[in-house]
C-alpha positions in Angstrom: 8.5 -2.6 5.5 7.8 -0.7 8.8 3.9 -0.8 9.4 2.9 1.6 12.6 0.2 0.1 13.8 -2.9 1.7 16.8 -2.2 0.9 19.5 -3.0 -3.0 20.4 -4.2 -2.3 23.8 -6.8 -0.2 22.7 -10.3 -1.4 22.1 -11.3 -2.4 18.6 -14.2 0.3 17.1 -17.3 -0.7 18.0 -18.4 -1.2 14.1 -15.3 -3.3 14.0 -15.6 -7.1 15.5 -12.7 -9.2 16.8 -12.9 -11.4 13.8 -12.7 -8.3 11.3 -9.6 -8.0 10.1 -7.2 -5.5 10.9 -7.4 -2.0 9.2 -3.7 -2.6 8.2 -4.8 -6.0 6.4 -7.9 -4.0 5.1 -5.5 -1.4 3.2 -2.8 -4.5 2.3 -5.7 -5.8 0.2 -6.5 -2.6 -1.1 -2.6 -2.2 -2.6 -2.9 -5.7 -3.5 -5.8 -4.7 -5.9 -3.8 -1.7 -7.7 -2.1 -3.0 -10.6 0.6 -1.5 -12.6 -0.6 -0.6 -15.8 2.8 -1.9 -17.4 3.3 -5.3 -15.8 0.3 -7.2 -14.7 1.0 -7.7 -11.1 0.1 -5.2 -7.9 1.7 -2.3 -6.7 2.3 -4.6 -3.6 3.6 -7.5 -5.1 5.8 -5.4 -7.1 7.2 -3.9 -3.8 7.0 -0.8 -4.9 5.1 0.0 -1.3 8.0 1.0 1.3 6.0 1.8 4.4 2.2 2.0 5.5 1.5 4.5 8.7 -1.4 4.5 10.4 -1.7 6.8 13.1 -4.2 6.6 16.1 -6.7 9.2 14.3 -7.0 6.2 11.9 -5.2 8.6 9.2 -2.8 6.5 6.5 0.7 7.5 5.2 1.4 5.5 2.3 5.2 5.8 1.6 6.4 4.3 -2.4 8.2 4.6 -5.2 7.5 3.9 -9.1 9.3 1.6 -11.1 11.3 4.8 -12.7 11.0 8.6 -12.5 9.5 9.0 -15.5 6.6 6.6 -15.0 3.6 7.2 -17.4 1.5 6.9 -14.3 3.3 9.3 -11.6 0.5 11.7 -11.8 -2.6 9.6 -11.2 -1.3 6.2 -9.5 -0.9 8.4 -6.3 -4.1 9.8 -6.4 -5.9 6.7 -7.1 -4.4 4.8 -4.2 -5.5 8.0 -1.7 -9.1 7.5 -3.1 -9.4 3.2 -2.4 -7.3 4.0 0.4 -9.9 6.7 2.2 -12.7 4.1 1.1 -11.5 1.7 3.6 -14.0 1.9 6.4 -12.2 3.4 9.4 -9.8 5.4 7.5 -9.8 9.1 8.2 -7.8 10.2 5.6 -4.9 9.1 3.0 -2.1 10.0 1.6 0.8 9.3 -0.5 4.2 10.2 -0.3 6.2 9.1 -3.7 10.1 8.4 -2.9 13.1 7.5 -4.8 15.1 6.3 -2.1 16.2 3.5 -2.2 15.3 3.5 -5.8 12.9 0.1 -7.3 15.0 -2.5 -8.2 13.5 -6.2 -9.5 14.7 -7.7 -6.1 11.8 -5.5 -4.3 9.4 -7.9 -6.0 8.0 -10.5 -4.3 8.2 -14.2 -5.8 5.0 -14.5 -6.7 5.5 -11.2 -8.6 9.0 -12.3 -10.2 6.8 -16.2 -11.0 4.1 -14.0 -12.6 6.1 -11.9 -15.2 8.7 -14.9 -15.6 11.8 -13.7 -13.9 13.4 -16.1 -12.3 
């Protein structure tokens, strides 16, 4: 996964301390919180999340796919990870890009994801 990250020379936002973790990290544990409604396990783990932007204006591309095309949640999954996303404090905006390419496969899970649901 490509993350684009501000840039690291530039002084953290004065609401932000050195100690607070990174915007990126903040929006990882935000995916990490979004669970497919079909197999208990996150969004994240699943690696169905293909590439997180974040541009200096603090706005956030989300780039990911669904498990298939005809996913029961491929209308509202999108728009519910826009929302959490935009909470984030420091986020300017959100959005999410759905792609099928490269398609989801089982080997885009992680292996905590594959130990959850019992694929080994």
């Amino acid at each position: 996964m490509t993350i684009e990250l501000q840039d690291p020379a530039a002084p953290a936002p004065p609401d932000q301390s050195p100690d607070a973790p990174s915007l990126e990290a903040q929006i990882v544990t935000v995916l990490e919180s979004i669970y497919d409604p079909e197999i208990p396990v996150s969004i994240y783990a699943l690696g169905l999340i293909y590439d997180i932007a974040i541009d200096n204006d603090a706005k956030v591309l989300i780039t990911m796919t669904l498990t298939t095309p005809g996913c029961p949640v491929a209308e509202i999954l999108p728009m519910e990870i826009e929302e959490k996303i935009r909470a984030v404090p420091g986020v300017e905006s959100a959005k999410v890009d759905i792609t099928w390419e490269p398609p989801w496969s089982p080997e885009l899970m992680s292996e905590a994801a594959r130990l959850e649901i019992g694929m080994f």
